[in-house]
C-alpha positions as CSV (number, residue, x, y, z in Angstrom):
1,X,-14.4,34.2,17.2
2,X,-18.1,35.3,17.4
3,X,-18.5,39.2,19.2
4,X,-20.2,36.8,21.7
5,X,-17.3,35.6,22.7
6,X,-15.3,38.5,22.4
7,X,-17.3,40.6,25.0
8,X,-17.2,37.8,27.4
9,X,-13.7,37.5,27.3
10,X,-12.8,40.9,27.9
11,X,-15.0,41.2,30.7
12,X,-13.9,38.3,32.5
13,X,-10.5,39.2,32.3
14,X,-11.7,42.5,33.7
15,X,-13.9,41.5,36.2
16,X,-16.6,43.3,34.5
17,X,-19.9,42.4,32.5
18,X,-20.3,42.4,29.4
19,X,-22.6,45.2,29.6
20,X,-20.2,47.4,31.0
21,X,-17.4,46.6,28.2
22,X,-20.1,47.1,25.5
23,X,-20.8,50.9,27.1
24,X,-17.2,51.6,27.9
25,X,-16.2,50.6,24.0
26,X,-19.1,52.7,22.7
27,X,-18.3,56.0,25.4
28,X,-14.7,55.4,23.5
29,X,-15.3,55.1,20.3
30,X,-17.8,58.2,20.5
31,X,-15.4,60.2,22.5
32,X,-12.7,59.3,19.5
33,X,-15.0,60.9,16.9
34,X,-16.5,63.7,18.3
35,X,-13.2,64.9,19.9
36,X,-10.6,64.2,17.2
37,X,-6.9,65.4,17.3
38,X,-6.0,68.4,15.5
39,X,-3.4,66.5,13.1
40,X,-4.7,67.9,10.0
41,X,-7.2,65.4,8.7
42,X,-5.4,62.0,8.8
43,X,-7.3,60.6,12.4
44,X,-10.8,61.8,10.9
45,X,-9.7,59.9,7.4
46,X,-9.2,57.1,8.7
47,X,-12.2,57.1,10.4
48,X,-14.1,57.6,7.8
49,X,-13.0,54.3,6.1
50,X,-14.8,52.4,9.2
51,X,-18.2,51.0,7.7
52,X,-20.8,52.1,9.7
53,X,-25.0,52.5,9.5
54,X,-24.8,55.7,11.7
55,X,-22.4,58.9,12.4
56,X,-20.4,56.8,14.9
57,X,-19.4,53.1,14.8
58,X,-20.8,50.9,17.4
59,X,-18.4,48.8,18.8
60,X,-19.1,45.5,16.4
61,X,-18.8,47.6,13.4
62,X,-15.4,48.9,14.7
63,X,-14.9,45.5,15.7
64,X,-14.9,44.1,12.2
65,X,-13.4,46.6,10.4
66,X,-10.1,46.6,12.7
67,X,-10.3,42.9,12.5
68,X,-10.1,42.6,8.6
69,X,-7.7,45.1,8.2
70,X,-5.4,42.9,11.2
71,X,-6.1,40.1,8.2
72,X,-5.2,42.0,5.6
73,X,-1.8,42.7,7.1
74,X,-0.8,39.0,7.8
């Protein structure tokens, strides 16, 4: 399934645009790394194994790395 696709879906099922899904994922995702639990270490190591261009994932990169490692586990 393409991101496309994904976006769209989750919106619609939502009742929101795709817009809105794409800036809710990203206010997440950011909020997840710059605020992590104090749990010694494991939260921040595994995100540290998400591939990623900058200091935070965008939501595709998470997006791909969550759904390989859902593959991998099959």
């Amino acid at each position: 399934m393409s991101m496309r696709k994904i976006y769209r879906e989750i919106a619609r099922k939502n009742g929101v645009s795709v817009k809105d899904v794409k800036r809710d994922m990203q206010a997440a995702i950011a909020a997840a790394y710059q605020n992590p639990p104090k749990d010694g270490g494991i939260i921040s190591a595994y995100q540290r194994q998400v591939p990623r261009k900058g200091e935070i994932p965008t939501p595709e990169e998470f997006i791909r790395y969550a759904a390989g490692k859902v593959r991998e586990s099959v």
